[in-house]
C-alpha positions in Angstrom: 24.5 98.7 35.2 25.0 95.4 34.2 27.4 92.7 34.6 27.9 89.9 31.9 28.9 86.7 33.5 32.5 87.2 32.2 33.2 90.6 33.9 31.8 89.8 37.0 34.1 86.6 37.0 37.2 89.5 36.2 35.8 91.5 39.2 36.2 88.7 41.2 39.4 87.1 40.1 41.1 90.8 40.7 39.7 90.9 44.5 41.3 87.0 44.8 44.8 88.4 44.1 44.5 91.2 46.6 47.1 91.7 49.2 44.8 90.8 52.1 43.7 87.8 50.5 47.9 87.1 50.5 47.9 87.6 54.2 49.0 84.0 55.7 46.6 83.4 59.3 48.3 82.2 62.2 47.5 81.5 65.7 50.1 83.8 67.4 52.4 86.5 66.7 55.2 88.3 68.1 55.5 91.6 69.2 58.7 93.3 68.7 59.6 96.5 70.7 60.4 99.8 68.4 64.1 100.4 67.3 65.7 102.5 70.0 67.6 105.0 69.1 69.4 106.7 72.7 73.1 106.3 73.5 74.2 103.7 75.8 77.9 103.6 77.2 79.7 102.2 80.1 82.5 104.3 82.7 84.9 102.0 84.5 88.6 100.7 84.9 88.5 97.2 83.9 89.8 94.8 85.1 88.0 93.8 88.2 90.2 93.3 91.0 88.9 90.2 93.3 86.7 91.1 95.9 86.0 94.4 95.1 83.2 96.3 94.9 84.0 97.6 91.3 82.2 100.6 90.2 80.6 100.5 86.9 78.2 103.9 85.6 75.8 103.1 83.1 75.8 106.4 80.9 72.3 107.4 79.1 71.7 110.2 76.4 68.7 110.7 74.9 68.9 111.3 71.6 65.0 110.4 71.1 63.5 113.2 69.1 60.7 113.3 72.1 60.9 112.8 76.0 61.0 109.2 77.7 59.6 108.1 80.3 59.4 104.8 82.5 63.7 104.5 82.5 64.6 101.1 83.3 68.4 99.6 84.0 68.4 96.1 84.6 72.1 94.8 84.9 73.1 91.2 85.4 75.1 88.5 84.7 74.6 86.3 81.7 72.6 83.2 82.4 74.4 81.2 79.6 77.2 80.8 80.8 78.8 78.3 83.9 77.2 77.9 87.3 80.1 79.1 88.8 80.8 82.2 87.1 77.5 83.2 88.2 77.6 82.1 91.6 80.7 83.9 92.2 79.3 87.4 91.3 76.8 90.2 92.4 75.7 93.2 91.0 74.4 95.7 93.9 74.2 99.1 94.2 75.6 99.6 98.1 78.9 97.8 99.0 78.2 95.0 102.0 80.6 93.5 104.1 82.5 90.0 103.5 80.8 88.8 106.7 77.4 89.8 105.6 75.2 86.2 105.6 73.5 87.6 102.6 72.1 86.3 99.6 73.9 87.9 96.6 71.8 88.7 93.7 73.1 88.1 90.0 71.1 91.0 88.4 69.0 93.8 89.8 66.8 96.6 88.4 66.5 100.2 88.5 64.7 103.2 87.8 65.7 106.6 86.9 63.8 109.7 86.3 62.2 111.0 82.7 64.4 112.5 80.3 64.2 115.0 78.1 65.7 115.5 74.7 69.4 115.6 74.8 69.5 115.0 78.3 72.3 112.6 79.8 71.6 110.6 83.1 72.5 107.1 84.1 72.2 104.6 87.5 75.5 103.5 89.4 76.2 100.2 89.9 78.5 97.5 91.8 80.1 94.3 90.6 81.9 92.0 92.9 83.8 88.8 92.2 85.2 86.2 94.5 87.1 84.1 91.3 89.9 85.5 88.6 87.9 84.7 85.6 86.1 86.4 82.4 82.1 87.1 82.9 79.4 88.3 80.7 77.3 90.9 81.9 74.2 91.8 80.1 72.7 95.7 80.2 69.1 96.1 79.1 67.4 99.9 79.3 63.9 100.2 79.0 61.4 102.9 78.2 58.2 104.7 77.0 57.3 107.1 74.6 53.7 108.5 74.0 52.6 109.5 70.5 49.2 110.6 69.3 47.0 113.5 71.0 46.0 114.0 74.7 42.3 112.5 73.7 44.2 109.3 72.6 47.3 108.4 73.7 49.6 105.5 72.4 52.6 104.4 74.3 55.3 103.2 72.5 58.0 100.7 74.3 61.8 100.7 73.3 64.6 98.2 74.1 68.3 98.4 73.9 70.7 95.6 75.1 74.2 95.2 74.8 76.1 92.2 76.2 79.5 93.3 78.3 82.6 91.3 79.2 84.5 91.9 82.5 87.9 90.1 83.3 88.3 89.9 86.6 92.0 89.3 88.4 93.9 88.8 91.7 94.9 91.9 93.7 98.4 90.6 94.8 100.0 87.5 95.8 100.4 86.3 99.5 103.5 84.4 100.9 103.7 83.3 104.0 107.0 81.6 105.5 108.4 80.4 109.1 111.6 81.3 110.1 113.4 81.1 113.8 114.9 84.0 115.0 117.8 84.2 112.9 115.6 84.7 109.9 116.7 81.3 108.6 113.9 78.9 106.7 112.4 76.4 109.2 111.1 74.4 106.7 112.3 74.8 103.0 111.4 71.7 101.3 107.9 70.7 103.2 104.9 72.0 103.7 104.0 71.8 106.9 106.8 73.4 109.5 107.8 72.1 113.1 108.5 74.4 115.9 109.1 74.0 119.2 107.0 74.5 122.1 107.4 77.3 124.0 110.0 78.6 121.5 110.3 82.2 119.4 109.8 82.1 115.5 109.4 84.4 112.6 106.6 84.6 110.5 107.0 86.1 107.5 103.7 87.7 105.4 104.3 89.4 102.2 101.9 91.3 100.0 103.2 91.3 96.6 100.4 93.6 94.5 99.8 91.9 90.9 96.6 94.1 90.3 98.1 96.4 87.2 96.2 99.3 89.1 98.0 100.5 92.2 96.2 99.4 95.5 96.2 100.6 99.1 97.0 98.5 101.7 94.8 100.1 104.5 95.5 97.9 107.2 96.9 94.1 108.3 95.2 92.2 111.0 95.9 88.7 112.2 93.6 86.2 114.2 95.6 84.1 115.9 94.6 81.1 117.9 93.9 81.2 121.3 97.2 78.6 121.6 99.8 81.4 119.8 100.9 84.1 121.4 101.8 87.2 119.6 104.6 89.1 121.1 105.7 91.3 118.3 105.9 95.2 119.7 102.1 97.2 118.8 104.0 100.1 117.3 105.2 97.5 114.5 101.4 97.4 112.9 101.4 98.0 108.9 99.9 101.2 108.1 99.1 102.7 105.0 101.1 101.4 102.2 100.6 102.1 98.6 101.8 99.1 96.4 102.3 99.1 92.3 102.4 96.2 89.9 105.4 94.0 91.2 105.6 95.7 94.7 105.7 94.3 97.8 105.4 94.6 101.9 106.0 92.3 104.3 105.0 92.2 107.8 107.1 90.2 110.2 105.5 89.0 113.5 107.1 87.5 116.5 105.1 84.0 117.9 105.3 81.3 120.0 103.1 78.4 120.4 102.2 77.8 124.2 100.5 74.4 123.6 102.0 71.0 122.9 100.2 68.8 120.3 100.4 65.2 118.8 98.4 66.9 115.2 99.2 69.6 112.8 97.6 73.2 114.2 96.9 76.3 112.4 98.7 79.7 113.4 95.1 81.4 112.4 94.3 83.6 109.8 95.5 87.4 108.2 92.9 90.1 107.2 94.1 92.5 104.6 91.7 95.8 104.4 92.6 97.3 100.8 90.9 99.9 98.2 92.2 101.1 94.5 94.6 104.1 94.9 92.1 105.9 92.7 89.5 106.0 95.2 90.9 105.1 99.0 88.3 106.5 100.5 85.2 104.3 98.8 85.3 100.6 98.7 87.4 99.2 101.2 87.4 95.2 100.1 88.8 92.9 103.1 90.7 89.5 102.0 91.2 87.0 104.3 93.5 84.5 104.2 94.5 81.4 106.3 97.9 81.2 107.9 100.5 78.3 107.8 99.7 75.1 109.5 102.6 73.7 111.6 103.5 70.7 113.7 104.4 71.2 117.2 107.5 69.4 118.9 108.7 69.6 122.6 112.8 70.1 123.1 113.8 68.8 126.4 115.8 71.8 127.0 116.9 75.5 126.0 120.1 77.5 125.8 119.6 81.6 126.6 123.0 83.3 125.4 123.7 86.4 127.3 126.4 88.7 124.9 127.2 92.5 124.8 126.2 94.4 121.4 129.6 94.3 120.3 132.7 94.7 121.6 136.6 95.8 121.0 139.7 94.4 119.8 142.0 93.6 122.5 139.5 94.1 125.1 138.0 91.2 127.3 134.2 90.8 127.9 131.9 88.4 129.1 130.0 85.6 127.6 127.2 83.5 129.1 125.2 80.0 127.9 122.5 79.2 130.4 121.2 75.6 129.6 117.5 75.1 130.8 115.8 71.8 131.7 112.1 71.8 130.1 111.1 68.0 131.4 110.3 66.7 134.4 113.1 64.0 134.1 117.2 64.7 134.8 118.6 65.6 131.8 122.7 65.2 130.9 124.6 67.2 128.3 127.5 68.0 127.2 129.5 70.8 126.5 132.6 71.2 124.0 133.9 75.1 123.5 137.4 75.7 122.0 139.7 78.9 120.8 139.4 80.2 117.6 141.6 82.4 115.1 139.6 85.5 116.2 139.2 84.9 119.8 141.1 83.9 123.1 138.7 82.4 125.7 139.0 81.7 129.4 136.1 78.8 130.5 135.4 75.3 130.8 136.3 74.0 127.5 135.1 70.9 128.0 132.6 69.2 130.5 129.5 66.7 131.3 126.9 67.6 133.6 123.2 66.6 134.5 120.3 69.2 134.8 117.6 68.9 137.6 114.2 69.0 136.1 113.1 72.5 135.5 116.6 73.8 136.6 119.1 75.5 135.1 122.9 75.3 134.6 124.8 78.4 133.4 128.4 78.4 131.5 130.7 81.8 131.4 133.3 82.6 129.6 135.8 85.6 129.1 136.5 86.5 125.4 139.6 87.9 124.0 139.1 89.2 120.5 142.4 89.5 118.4 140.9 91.3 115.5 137.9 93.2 114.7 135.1 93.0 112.1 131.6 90.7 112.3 133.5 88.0 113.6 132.6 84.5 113.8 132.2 83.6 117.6 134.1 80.4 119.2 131.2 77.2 118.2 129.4 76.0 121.3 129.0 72.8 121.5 126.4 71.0 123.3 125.0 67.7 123.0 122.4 65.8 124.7 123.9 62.5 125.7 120.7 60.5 124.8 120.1 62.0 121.4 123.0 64.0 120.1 122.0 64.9 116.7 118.2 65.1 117.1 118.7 68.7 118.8 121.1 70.2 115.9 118.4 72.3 114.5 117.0 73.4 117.8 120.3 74.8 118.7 121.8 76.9 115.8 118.1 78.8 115.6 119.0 79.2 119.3 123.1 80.5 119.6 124.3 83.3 118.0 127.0 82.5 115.4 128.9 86.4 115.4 129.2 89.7 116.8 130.6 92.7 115.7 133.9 94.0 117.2 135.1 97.4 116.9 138.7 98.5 116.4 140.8 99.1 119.9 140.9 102.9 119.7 144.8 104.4 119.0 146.2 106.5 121.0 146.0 110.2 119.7 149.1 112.0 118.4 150.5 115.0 121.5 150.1 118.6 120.4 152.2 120.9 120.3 
């Protein structure tokens, strides 16, 4: 056969317009995995609850029309996103402890076994968070298929990712506040209290739960310092207390600071051990949280009041005030105490004396009630001659103010 000069230029202009003469060469590429096409979902109870281990199930179906192999999980948090969000999270698949001197890991990776078509598996994992705040969490699964024949085998790699957002919030709300023994607020307008050496307070801790799941308030420890002494009764320990959104417990405790200080001091701290009521018997989280700081004063003296539980109308009974020198140095006071509407008294109504250091002086008085009710007692008066008005507070946490008198009994009718 032959070729004129103007076919053979055809035949080649035709092979010029080919599709591999269209191909563009360039000095890398990139390599995509293949479209995946299993079913990825998530089972948990958002939101995360602060320091929680939160339980999150990665769900898998294989809907591949062939078996996978090679089944990776990899969980994490989102690296673009703030420092702190990150540093303030782990993923892990085994709860640790609060004390743990670990280092938490942002993501991890896991392997689960092959799965055939239609099959459903999946990998458990843990999320914990030490800040109320809004995360992203990114899932990636991972596998293989093989196509071709046993002689020559091709293994195919398929991605799926799916970026997730978990809020996290507080589990409740902690108030702490001192009171003396009367329940009445030591200090409602500062922030740090005074109390008095050697003297009995009330502090008040209350759980209010603001998670909207319900919680389980396992137990409630306190570490005290070695300077406060703890003298509420054993058998008043918090047990097991369920709390819903807006709920609240309290635990009251009994102290006394033995130690006399020129600078603020710390009471300690409180431990609260506490799980979701949906599963209180995995995941027991433990929040700690310091207690009030307070300023410690030294009263030169303090008054015991020795009173019956109640008593009865028209019927006398005894009342004591014993008056107690703290200081090494003679101490003088005195003492006003007057009649009221309710009550009749027989006593020193008036009078000065001086203490010896580290003695005692007592007062006693009879009492004639004249009606009965919570009545208001007859006000005892006592003043320390050098500072009269310095002391006001120490004593009305200190006296009693009422006491409950019952009805004189009547008198029953004669039968007949």
């Amino acid at each position: 056969m032959e070729l004129h000069w103007s076919s053979r230029d055809a035949l080649i202009s035709s092979m010029m317009e080919s599709p591999w003469q269209q191909l563009e060469i360039k000095p890398s590429a990139s390599v995509y995995p293949c479209e995946s096409n299993i079913e990825v979902s998530l089972d948990h109870s958002p939101p995360m609850i602060i320091d929680e281990w939160y339980s999150v199930r990665v769900v898998i179906k294989n809907t591949e029309p062939q078996a996978i192999s090679v089944v990776m999980v990899t969980f994490g948090l989102d690296n673009n996103q703030d420092n702190e969000l990150i540093e303030t999270a782990a993923v892990a698949t085994v709860p640790g402890n609060q004390g743990d001197q670990v280092e938490w890991e942002p993501s991890l990776e896991l392997q689960i076994s092959d799965m055939e078509p239609g099959q459903i598996d999946g990998a458990d994992l843990l999320v914990r968070c030490t800040q109320a705040a809004s995360r992203q969490f990114v899932l990636k699964i991972n596998y293989e298929i093989t196509i071709g024949d046993k002689d020559q085998p091709i293994r195919c790699v398929y991605e799926k990712d799916q970026v997730i957002t978990l809020n996290s919030v507080q589990p409740f709300a902690v108030s702490r506040k001192i009171t003396n023994m009367k329940c009445q607020e030591m200090c409602p307008a500062q922030d740090i209290c005074t109390v008095y050496y050697k003297e009995c307070f009330l502090l008040h801790t209350g759980v209010e739960a603001s998670s909207p799941w319900p919680i389980i308030i396992k137990k409630v420890s306190f570490n005290f310092a070695n300077y406060v002494v703890d003298l509420s009764p054993e058998d008043l320990a918090v047990g097991e207390v369920q709390l819903g959104a807006g709920e609240e417990a309290n635990v009251l405790s009994c102290l006394m600071v033995n130690r006399s200080a020129t600078t603020s001091l710390s009471l300690g701290s409180c431990t609260l051990e506490w799980c979701r009521a949906s599963s209180p018997t995995h995941h027991i989280s433990s929040t700690t949280l310091p207690l009030p700081i307070v300023e410690v004063t030294t009263a030169p003296f303090t008054v015991k009041t020795v009173l019956p539980p109640f008593g009865i109308s028209q019927q006398t009974f005894a009342a004591s005030y014993t008056i107690h020198n703290t200081t090494p140095l003679v101490q003088e006071f005195e003492v006003k105490m007057t009649s009221s509407e309710h009550f009749m008294l027989a006593g020193t109504q008036q009078t000065k004396f001086r203490i010896l250091p580290t003695q005692s002086h007592v007062l006693t008085y009879n009492m004639f009630p004249l009606s009965s009710g919570n009545l208001p007692l007859p006000p005892f008066q006592l003043e320390h001659t050098r500072n009269p008005k310095r002391y006001m507070s120490l004593l009305e946490s200190l006296l009693p103010t009422h006491i409950y008198i019952k009805p004189s009994p009547t008198a029953l009718p004669a039968t007949v």
